[in-house]
Phi, psi and omega in degrees: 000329214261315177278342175276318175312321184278346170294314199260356149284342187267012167253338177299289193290349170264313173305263186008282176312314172289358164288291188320310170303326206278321196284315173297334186284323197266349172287325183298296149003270182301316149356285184298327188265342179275343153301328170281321186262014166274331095023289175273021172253312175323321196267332160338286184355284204305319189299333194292309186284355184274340194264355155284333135325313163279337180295285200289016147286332190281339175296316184286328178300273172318278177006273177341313173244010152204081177280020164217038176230024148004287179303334204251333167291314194305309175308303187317320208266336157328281191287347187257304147018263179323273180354292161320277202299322175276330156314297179275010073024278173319322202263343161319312176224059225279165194091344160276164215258309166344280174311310193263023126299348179254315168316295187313301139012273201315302167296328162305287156343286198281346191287283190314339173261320179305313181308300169311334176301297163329284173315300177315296180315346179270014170277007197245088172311305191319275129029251170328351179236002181267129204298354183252323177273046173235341195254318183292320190280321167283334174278344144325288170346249181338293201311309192323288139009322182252327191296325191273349177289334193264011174259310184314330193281319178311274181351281186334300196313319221271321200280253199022293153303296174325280147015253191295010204228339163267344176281175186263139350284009222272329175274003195267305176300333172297293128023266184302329172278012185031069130257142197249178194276174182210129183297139180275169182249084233209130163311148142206112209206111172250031145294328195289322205255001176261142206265130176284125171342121152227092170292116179259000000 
């Protein structure tokens, strides 16, 4: 009697540990992939503040040759604020759906103001040929460019974490640890999502 009881407390007690392990594996788990896409919003940041950096040169840059073009500097500079400020919001908590919907917002607002500027500047044959704004406009460029590789990779990470952060039982455990779902970081912009016009 004495011996069946301790076979079925050492069976008890083994199941136990292997809930537990098993239960540590998949929190570890989930660590690592909210790590990997907290990881790619860090480098989105560095690529956001390097491109917030450049607007007021590029603004100052212009100033000089469409000084009664006011309104439309004042907005670029408006907007890239907002940005900033919804940008570090975001990096506080990346992945959250709040933070990360005032990002997108917030870029779209600055896409759309910096592109007007730009259009307005090809009326300045001057403007268009002076060698520092032509030199702020490729490193827009290039930034742009890092900003959308290093959005794409945060994405991979964050549906990955999703993924696996919905599946079962993954969803059970997750649950107990509030761990949440994590918002893609997704343009919007609907030039971007329309097939270009070709006329013969």
């Amino acid at each position: 009697m004495i011996k069946a009881l301790t076979i079925s407390l050492g069976v008890v007690a083994a199941a136990a540990v292997l809930v537990a392990l098993w239960v540590i594996s998949i929190y570890n788990k989930l660590i690592s992939l909210r790590n990997m896409f907290e990881n790619g919003f860090a480098q989105i940041d560095v690529q956001l503040k390097r491109r917030y950096d450049l607007i007021p040169n590029l603004v100052n840059t212009a100033k000089g040759y469409m000084a009664h073009e006011k309104e439309t500097l004042e907005a670029v500079i408006q907007a890239r604020n907002q940005a900033l400020t919804a940008s570090t919001a975001a990096a506080a908590n990346p992945g959250e759906k709040a933070s990360m919907n005032q990002l997108t917002s917030a870029e779209s607002n600055l896409d759309g103001a910096i592109g007007r500027l730009l259009m307005i500047a090809e009326s300045y044959p001057d403007l268009k040929a002076n060698e520092n704004m032509l030199a702020i406009q490729e490193e827009l460029v290039s930034t742009e460019n890092k900003i959308a590789f290093s959005r794409q990779a945060f994405n991979d990470g964050a549906t990955r974490y999703n993924t696996y952060l919905q599946q079962f039982p993954t969803n059970i455990i997750g649950g107990m640890f509030k761990f949440s779902s994590c918002q893609l970081f997704e343009v919007d912009e609907p030039t971007e999502r329309k097939a270009p016009k070709v006329e013969f």
